[in-house]
C-alpha positions in Angstrom: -11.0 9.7 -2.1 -13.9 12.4 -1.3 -17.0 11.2 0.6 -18.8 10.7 -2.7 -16.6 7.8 -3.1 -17.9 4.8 -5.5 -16.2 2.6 -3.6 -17.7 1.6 -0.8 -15.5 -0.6 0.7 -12.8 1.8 0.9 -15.4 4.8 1.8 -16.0 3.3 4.7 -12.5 2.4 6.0 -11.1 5.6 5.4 -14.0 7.8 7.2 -13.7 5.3 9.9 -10.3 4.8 10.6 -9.7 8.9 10.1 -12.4 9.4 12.6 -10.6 7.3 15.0 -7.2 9.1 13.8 -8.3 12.5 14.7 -9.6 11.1 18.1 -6.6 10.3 19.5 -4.5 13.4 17.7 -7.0 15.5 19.6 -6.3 13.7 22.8 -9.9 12.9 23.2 -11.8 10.7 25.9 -14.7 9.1 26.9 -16.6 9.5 29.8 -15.7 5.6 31.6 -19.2 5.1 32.8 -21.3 6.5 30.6 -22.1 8.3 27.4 -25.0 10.7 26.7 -26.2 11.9 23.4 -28.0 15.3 24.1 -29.5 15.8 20.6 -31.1 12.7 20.4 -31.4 12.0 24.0 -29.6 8.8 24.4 -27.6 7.4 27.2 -24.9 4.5 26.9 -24.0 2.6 30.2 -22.0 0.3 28.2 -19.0 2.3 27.0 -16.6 -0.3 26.7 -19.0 -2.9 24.5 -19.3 0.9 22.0 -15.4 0.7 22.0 -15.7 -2.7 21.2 -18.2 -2.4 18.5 -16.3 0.0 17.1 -12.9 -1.9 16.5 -15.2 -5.1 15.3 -16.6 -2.6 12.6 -13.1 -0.8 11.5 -12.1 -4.9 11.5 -14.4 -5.2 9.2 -14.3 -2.6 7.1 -10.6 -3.3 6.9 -11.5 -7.2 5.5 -14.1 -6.3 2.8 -11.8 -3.6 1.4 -9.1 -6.0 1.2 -11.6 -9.0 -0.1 -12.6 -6.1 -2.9 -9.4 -4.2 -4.1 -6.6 -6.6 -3.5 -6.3 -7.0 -7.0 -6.8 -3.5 -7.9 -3.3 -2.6 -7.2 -1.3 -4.8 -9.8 -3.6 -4.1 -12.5 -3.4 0.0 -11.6 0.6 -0.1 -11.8 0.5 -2.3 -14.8 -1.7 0.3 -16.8 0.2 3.5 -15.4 3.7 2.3 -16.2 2.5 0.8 -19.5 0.9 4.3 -20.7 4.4 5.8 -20.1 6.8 3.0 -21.0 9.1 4.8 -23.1 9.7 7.7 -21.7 9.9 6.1 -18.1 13.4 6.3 -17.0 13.9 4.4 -14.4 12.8 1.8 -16.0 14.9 2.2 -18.7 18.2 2.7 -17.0 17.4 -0.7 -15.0 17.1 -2.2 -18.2 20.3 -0.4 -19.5 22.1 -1.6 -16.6 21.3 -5.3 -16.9 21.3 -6.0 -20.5 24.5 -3.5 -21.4 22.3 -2.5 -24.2 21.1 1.5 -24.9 17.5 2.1 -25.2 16.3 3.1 -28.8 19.9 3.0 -30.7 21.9 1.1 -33.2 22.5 -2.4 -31.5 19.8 -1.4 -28.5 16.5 -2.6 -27.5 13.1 -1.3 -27.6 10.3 -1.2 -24.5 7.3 -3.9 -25.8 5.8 -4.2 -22.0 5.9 -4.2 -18.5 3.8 -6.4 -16.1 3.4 -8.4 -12.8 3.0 -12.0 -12.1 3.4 -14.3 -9.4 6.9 -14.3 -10.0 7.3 -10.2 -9.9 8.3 -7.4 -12.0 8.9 -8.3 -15.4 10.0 -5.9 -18.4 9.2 -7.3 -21.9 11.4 -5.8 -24.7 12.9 -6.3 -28.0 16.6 -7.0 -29.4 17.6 -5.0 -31.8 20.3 -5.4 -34.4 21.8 -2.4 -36.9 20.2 0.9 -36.6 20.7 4.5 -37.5 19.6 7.5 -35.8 18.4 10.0 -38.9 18.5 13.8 -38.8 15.1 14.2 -36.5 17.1 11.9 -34.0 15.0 9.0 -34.6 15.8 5.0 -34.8 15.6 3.5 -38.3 17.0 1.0 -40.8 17.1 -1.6 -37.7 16.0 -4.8 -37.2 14.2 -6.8 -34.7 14.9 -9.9 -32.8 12.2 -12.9 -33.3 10.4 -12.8 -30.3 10.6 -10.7 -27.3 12.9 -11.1 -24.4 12.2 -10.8 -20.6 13.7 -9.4 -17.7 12.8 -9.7 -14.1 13.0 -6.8 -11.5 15.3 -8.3 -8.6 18.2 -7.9 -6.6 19.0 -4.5 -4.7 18.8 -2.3 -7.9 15.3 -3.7 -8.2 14.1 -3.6 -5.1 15.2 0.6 -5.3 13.4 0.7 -8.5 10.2 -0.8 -7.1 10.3 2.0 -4.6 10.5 4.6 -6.5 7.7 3.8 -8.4 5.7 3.2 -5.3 6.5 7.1 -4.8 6.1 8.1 -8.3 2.7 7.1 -9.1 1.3 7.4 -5.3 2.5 11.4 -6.7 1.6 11.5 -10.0 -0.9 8.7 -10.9 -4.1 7.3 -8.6 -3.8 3.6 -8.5 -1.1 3.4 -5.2 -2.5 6.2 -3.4 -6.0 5.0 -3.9 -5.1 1.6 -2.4 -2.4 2.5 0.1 -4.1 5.6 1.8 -7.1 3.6 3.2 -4.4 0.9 4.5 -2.1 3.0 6.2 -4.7 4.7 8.1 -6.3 1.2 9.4 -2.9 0.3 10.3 -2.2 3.9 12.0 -5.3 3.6 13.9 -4.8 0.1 14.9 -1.3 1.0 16.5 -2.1 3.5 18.2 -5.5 1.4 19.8 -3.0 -1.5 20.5 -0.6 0.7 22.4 -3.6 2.5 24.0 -4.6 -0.9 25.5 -1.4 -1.8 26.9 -1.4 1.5 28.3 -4.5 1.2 29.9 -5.7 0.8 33.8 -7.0 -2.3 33.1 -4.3 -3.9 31.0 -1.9 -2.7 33.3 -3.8 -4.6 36.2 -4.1 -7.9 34.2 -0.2 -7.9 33.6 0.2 -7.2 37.1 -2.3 -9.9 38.5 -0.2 -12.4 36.0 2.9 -11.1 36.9 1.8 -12.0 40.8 0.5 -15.6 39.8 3.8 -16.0 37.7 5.8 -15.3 41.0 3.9 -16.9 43.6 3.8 -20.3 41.0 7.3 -20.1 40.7 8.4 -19.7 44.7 6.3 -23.0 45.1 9.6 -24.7 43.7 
């Protein structure tokens, strides 16, 4: 995700909302009254309505990224997983597991596909019957089930599964890390402005002004 990024949407989120990160990791602040640009010779009276701009646009960044990749991450998985089917093994022990069937031997099944629909996780494979395993430790003389068979990726086991590949291809592959990154830094960034607002003088005298009005409305009774 370099600067050169062709995506815009998420170009733009992520030099924003790291801009913002390394502001507060730096312990930086802003002068409360005003802000003066020496190089181009501009003064801001108006800090706050900047700070405010500033969230409005890292809102907004946020929405158009999601509006324009949301779809980007099911089909990324799909593709990844699919290009390394067979020789992915968590997949195939979960598969082992619930159909009490070994992968690629006598009496076992064989990966077709593996995609995502509304319902979930689903793996696609085939039932085979007979088999051998010849001298280069390859499956023949089997047959085929008519039609392929489909299991869904729930329960506990599932859910672990699901995680791991989250981890696997945001290491290995680019789809998760190329749509996760940008959204855990907006949501970094937007923590740490939330708790910097409840933190702040003038947040703190709001709740104690309510806090007042709560008390003195209540001792009317």
């Amino acid at each position: 995700m370099s600067l050169s990024d062709n995506n815009p949407e998420r170009r733009n989120l992520v030099v924003l909302a790291f801009s913002i990160l390394i502001y507060y990791i730096g312990d930086a602040t802003l002068p409360k009254q005003e802000l003066t640009l020496n190089v181009v010779n501009i003064s801001f009276s108006n800090v706050t309505g900047l700070i405010i701009t500033l969230w409005a646009s890292l809102l907004w960044f946020y929405l158009r990224y999601w509006q324009k990749n949301r779809g980007q991450l099911r089909s990324g998985i799909v593709t990844e997983i699919n290009s390394m089917l067979n020789n992915y093994k968590p997949l195939i022990r979960y598969l082992e597991s619930k159909t009490k069937r070994k992968f690629q031997k006598p009496d076992g099944f064989l990966m077709h596909a593996f995609r995502i629909d509304d319902s979930g996780w689903l793996i696609e494979y085939n039932k085979i019957t007979g088999g051998e395993i010849d001298d280069d430790g390859k499956l023949t003389n089997f047959k085929k089930a008519s039609g392929n068979s489909i299991e869904m990726i729930i329960g506990v086991r599932g859910l672990l599964l699901r995680l791991i590949s989250y981890l696997w291809l945001g290491i290995t592959q680019q789809s998760v890390g190329s749509y996760l990154v940008p959204q855990i830094l907006f949501y970094i960034v937007l923590l740490l402005g939330i708790n910097d607002l409840f933190h702040s003088d003038y947040a703190i005298s709001v709740t104690d002004s309510f806090c007042s009005s709560w008390w003195h409305f209540c001792s009317l009774f």
